[in-house]
C-alpha positions as CSV (number, residue, x, y, z in Angstrom):
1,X,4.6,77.2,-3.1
2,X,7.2,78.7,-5.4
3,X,10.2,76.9,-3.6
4,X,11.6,75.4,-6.3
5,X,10.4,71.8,-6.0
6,X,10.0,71.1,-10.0
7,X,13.4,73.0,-11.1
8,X,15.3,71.4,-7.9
9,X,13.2,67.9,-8.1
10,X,13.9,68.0,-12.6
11,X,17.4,68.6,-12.0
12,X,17.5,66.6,-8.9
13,X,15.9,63.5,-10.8
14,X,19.0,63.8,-13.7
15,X,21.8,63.8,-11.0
16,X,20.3,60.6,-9.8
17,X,19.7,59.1,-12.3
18,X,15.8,58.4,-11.5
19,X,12.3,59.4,-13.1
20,X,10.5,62.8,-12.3
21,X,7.2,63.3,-12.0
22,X,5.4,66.1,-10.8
23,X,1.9,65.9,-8.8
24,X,0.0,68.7,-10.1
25,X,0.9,67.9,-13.8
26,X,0.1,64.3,-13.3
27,X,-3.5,65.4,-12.4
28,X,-3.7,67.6,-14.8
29,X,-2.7,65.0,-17.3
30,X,-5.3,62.2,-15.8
31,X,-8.1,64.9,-15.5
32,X,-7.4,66.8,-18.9
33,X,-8.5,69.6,-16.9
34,X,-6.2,73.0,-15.2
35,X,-5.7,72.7,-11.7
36,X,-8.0,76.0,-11.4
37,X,-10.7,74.3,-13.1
38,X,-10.4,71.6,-10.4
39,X,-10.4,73.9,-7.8
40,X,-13.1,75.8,-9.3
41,X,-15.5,72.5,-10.0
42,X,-14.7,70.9,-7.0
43,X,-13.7,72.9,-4.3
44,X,-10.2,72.8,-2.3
45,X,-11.4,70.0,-0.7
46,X,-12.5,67.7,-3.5
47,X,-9.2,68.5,-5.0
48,X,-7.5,67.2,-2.0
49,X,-9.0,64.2,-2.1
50,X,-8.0,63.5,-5.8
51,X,-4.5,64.5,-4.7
52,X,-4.5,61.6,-1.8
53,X,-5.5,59.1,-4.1
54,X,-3.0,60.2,-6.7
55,X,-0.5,60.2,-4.4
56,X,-1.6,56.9,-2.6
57,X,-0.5,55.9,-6.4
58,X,2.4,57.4,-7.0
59,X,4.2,57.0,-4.1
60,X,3.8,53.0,-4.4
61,X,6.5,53.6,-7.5
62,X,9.6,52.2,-7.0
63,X,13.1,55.0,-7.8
64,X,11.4,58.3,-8.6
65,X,11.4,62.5,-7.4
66,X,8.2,63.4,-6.5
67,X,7.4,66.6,-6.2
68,X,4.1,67.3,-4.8
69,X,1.9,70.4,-4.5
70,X,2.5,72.9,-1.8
71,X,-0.7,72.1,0.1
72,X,-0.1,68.2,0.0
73,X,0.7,68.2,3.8
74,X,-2.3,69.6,5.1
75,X,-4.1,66.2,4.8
76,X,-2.9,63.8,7.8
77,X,-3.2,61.1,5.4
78,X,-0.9,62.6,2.7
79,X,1.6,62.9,5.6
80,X,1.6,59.9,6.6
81,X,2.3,58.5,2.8
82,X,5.0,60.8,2.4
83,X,6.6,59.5,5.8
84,X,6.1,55.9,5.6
85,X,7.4,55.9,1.7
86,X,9.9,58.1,0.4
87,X,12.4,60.3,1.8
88,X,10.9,63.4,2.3
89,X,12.8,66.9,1.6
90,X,11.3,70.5,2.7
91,X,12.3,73.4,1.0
92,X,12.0,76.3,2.9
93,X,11.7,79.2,1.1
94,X,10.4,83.0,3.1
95,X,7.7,84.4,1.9
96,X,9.6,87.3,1.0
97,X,11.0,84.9,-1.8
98,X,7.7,83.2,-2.6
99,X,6.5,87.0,-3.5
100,X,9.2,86.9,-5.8
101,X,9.0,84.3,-7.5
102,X,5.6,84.2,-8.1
103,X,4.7,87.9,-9.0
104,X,3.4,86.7,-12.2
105,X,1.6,83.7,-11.3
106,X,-1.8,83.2,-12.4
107,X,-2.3,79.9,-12.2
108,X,-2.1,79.1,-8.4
109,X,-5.5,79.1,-7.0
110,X,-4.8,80.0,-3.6
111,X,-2.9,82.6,-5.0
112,X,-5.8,84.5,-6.5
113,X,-6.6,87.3,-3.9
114,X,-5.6,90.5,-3.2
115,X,-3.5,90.2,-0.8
116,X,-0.6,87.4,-1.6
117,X,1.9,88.2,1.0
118,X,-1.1,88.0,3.8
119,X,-2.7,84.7,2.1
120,X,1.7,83.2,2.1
121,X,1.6,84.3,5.1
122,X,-1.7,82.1,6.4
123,X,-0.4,79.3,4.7
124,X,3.5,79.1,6.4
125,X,1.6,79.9,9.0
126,X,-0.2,76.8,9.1
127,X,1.9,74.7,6.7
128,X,5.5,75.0,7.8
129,X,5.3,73.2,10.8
130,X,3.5,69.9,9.1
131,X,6.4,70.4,6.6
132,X,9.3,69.9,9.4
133,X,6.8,67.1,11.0
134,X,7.4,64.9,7.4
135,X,10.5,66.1,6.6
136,X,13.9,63.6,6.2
137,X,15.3,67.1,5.0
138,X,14.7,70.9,5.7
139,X,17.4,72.6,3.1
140,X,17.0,76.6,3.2
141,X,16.3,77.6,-0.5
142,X,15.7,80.9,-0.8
143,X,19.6,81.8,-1.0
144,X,21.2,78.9,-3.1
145,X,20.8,78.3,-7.1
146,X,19.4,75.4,-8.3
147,X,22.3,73.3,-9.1
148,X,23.4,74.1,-5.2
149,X,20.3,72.8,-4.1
150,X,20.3,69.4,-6.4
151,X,23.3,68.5,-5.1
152,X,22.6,69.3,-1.2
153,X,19.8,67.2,-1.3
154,X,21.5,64.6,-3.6
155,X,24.2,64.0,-1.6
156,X,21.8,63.7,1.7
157,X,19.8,61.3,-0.7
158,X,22.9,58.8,-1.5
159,X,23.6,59.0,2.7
160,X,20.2,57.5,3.2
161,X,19.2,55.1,0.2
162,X,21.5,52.7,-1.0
163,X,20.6,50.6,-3.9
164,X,20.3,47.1,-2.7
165,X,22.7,44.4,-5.2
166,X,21.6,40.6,-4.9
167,X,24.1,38.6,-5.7
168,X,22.7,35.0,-7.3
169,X,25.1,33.2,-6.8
170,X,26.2,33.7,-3.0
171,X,23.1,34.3,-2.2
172,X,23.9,37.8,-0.5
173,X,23.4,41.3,-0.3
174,X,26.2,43.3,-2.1
């Protein structure tokens, strides 16, 4: 949560040339309904499970950025969609940062207590290490702009997926 992964995955998406498409937005898009009125209706839990189906979905697309919700690793079965089908980059961001970046945030439903840094807290608590568990990449973002960060994760992209040429007539790989 507020490490960047829609400015980083947008920007991200241009550099390579690919589709973006954001998680929570594509719910919200499906649903017609806020993320906080899903949250509100349904619970955390139901939400997650609309999340792992939407997910289920949208990783099956071929050449794309995700970027998913901050909570998406906390269901094994998100994890293991992430890991088996895309190449998987962890921001890290402190939640010193996270404060930051999301003093005005009203929107976040876990966010909507009275004490953010303690509820950030909870949550790397219990998040970060099922981040590194999926993770292809861990990049440190709480130091670097966002054009810094596209193209860390750009380059460590083009390392690892290669666009795969047929060639009809020799009948190989190119």
């Amino acid at each position: 949560m507020g490490s960047g992964k829609t400015t980083i995955g947008k920007r991200l998406s241009r550099k390579l040339d690919l589709s973006f498409v954001d998680c929570d937005r594509e719910m919200e898009a499906r649903t017609g309904a806020p993320i906080q009125l899903i949250f509100d209706i349904e619970g955390e839990q139901g939400f997650r499970q609309r999340e792992t189906r939407l997910l289920d979905e949208l990783t099956r697309l071929p050449h794309h950025v995700l970027a998913t919700g901050g909570g998406v690793v906390t269901v094994e079965r998100n994890r293991e969609l992430l890991s088996q089908r895309g190449f998987v980059v962890y921001l890290q961001t402190d939640v010193e940062r996270q404060l930051e970046r999301l003093e005005r945030d009203k929107q976040r439903p876990l966010l909507q207590t009275p004490d953010r840094e303690q509820r950030l807290r909870r949550m790397a608590d219990q998040r970060n290490p099922l981040y590194e568990s999926v993770a292809d990449l861990c990049v440190l973002s709480s130091q670097r702009s966002v054009r810094h960060m596209a193209n860390i994760v750009a380059k460590a992209v083009l390392r690892e997926w290669r666009p795969v040429h047929y060639d009809p007539l020799s009948g190989n790989e190119a």
